[in-house]
C-alpha positions in Angstrom: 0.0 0.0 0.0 1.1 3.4 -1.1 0.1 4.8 2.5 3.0 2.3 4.2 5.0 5.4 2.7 3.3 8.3 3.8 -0.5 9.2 4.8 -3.1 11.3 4.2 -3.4 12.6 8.0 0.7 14.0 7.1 0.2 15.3 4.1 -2.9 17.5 5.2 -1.2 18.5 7.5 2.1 19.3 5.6 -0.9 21.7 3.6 -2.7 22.7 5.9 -5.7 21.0 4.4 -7.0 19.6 7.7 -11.2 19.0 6.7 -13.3 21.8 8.1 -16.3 20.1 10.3 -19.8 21.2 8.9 -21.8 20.7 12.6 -25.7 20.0 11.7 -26.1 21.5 9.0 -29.7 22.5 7.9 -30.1 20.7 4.3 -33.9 20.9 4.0 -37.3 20.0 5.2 -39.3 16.9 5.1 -42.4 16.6 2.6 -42.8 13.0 3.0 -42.4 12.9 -0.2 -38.3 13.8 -1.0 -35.2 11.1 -0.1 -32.5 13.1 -1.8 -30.9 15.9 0.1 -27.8 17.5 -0.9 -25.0 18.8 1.5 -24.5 22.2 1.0 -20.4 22.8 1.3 -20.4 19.7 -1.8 -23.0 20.5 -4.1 -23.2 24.0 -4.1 -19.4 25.1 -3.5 -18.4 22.8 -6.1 -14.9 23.1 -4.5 -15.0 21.2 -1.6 -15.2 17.3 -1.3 -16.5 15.3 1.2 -14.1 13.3 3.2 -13.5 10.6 5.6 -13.4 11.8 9.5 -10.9 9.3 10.3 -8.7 10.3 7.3 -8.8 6.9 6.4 -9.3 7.8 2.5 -12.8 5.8 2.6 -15.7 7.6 2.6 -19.1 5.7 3.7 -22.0 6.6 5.3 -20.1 6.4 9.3 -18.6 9.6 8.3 -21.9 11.6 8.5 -23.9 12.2 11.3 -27.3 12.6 9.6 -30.1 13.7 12.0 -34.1 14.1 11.4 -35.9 16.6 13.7 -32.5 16.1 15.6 -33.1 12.9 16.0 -29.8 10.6 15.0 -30.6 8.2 12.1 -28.7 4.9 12.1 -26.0 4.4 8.8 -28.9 1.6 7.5 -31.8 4.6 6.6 -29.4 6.4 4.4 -26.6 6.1 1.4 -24.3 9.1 -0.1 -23.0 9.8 -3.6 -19.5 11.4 -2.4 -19.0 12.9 -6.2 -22.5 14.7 -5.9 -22.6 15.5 -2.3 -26.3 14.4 -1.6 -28.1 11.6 0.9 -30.4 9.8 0.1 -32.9 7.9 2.4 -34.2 5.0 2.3 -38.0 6.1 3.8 -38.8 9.8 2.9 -38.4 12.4 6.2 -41.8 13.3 7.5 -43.3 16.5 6.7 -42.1 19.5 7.9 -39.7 17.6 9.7 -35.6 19.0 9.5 -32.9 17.1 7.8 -29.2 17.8 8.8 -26.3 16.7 9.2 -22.3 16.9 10.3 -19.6 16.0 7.8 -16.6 16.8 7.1 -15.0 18.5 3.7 -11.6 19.7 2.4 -10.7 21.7 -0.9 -8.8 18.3 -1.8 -10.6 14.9 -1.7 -8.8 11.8 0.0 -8.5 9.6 -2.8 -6.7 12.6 -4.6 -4.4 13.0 -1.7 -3.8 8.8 -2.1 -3.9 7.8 -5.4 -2.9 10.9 -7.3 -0.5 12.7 -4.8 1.1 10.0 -2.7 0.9 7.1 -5.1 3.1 9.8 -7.5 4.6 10.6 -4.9 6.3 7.3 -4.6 6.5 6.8 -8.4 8.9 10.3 -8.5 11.2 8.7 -5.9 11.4 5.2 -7.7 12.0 6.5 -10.8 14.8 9.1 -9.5 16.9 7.1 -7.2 16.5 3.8 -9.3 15.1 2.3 -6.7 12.1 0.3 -5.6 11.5 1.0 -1.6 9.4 -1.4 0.1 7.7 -2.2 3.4 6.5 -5.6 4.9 3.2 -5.1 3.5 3.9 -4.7 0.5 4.0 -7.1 -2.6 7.9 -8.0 -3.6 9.4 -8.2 -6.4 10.4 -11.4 -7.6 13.3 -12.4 -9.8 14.7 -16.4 -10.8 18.3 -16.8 -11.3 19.9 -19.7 -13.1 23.8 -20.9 -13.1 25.9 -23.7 -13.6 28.1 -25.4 -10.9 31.1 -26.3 -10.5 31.2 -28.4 -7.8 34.0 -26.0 -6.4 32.3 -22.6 -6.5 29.5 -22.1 -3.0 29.3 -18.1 -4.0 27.1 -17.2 -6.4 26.0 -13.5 -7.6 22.3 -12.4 -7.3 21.2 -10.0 -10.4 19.1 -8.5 -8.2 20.1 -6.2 -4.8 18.7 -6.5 -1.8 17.8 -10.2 -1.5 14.9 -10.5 1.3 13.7 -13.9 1.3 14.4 -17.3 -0.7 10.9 -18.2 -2.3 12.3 -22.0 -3.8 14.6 -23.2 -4.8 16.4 -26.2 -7.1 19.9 -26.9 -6.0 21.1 -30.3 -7.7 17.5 -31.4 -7.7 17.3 -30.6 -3.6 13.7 -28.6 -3.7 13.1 -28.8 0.2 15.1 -29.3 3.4 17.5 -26.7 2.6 17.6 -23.8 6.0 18.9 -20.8 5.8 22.0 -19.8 7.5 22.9 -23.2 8.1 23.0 -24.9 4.3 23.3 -21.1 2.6 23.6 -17.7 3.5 22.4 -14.5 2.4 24.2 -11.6 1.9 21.7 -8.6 0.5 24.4 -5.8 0.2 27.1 -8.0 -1.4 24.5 -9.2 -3.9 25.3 -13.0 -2.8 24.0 -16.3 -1.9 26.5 -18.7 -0.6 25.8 -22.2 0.2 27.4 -24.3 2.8 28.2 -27.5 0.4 29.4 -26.5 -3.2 26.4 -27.1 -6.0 27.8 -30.7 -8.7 29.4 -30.1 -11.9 26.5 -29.5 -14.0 24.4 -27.2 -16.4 22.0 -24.8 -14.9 21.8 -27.0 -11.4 21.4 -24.0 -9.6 18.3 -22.1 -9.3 16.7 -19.9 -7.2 13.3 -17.6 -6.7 14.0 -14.9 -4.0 12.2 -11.5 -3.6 14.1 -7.9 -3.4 13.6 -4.5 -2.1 15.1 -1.7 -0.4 13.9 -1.6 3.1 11.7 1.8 3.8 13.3 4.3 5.7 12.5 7.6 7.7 13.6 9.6 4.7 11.8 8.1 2.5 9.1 8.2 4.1 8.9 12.2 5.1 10.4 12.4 1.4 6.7 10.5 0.2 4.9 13.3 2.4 6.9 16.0 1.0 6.5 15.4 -2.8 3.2 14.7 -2.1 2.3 17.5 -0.3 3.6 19.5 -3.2 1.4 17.7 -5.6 -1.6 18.4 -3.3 -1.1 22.2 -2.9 -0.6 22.6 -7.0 -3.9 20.8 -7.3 -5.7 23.2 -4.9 -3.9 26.1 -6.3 -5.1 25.1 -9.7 -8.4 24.5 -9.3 -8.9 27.5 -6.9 -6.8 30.0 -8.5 -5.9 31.3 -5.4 -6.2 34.8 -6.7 -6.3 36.2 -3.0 -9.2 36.9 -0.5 -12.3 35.8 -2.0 -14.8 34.7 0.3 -17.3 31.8 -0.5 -20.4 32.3 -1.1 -21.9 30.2 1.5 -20.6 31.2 4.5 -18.6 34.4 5.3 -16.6 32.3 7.8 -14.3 31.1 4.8 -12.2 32.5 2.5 -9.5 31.1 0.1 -5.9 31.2 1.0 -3.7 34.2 -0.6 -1.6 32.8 -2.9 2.0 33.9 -1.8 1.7 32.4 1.2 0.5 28.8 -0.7 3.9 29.6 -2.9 6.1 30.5 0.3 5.0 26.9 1.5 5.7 25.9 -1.6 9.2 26.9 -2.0 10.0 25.5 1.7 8.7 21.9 0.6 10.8 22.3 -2.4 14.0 23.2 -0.3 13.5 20.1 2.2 12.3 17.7 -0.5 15.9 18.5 -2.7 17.8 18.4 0.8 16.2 14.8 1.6 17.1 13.4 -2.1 20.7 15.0 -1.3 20.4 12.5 1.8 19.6 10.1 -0.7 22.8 10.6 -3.1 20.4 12.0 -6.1 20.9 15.5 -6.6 17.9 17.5 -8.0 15.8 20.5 -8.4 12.3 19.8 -7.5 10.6 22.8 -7.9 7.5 22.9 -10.6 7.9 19.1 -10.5 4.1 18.8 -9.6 
């Protein structure tokens, strides 16, 4: 999972994109007629997405708090449409009776922040450094290699770095029994897996399946956050325009960001993200990456 590498709790938070909390919010009145009712900030803002409370990047129907005549409805007499911003329930509110409800929004949806910014994110490190980072939970990659023996030579050289685990294996017809570190050894940053007994004289004897991967670290991972949270604040900055102090027209409370101070925060993600792929060994200029 892309989210072993950074989350989107960090990079809100690298933003300052935390979701603003809509508290009971008065979407309409009952005619015991009407199911569909749509959340104000989403439907008629048009710039704000609803998101998950937990910041778990999956929105379903425990994220709202949906209440007729203030009474709480259980998850079961209502779905959403995230996209459109609207409930709908199952059994038609009353007459005259109030539907509201508390959510939560953000100018930048979750599964942007996951699948577009971190998820790129990780893609832009791979694909500078040459490397493919990985975490326990993640799927390996696996690689088969094939040589002859000698019956002298108990060394052999892996064409793939970073050696985590043998998968199988085929060692003069030996399939199973074989324990590591006590009939081979493996050596991840020398590349190597040497066996205790020497493979027969023979043609392609020697084979084995083993997955690779460079072990995440802490600077990979607040690199992740970094890049991503650049990616996040060019998407809001696009589709805003951040062309200074204009309010919503919803609620008075709100207003978009002025854009020097989105392009300050910019610059200082830039500066850390080019310092941690220094750390790295890679030396680049990130900014206008995104």
């Amino acid at each position: 999972m892309v989210t072993n590498y950074a989350t989107i709790v960090k990079v809100r938070s690298e933003t300052g994109h935390r979701p603003e909390k809509e508290y009971k919010e008065l979407l309409g009145t009952g005619d015991g007629s009407a199911t569909v009712f749509d959340l104000g900030f989403i439907t008629r803002d048009k710039k704000h997405y609803l998101v998950s409370r937990d910041q778990a990047g999956t929105v379903s129907t425990a994220d709202l708090d949906v209440y007729v005549n203030d009474v709480l409805q259980a998850t079961s007499a209502y779905t959403i449409d995230e996209d459109e911003g609207t409930i709908t329930f199952t059994s038609a509110p009353g007459d005259g009776l109030s539907v509201k409800a508390t959510y939560w929004h953000s100018y930048i949806s979750d599964d942007e922040i996951e699948d577009e910014c971190i998820a790129w994110a990780m893609d832009f490190i791979n694909l500078v450094t040459g490397a493919s980072y990985y975490t326990a939970g993640d799927a390996y990659e696996s690689q088969t290699d094939v040589w002859d023996g000698d019956g002298n030579t108990a060394s052999f050289r892996l064409s793939k770095g970073r050696i985590i685990a043998v998968s199988s294996y085929d060692i003069d017809d030996v399939t199973t029994g074989l324990t590591e570190n006590t009939d081979y050894y493996l050596y991840p940053e020398a590349r190597r897996i040497v066996f205790e007994t020497p493979p027969a004289n023979d043609h392609k004897n020697v084979s084995i399946t083993y997955t690779y991967g460079i072990p995440i670290t802490s600077t990979v991972q607040e690199l992740a956050t970094i890049l991503a949270s650049i990616k996040a604040l060019s998407l809001t900055m696009g589709r805003t325009g951040m062309t200074g102090n204009v309010e919503s027209t919803m609620n008075k409370r709100r207003s978009y960001k002025d854009s020097t101070r989105y392009k300050s925060q910019l610059n200082e993600l830039y500066n850390r993200a080019e310092y941690l792929f220094t750390y790295l060994g890679v030396k680049i200029q990130v900014d206008g990456i995104a």
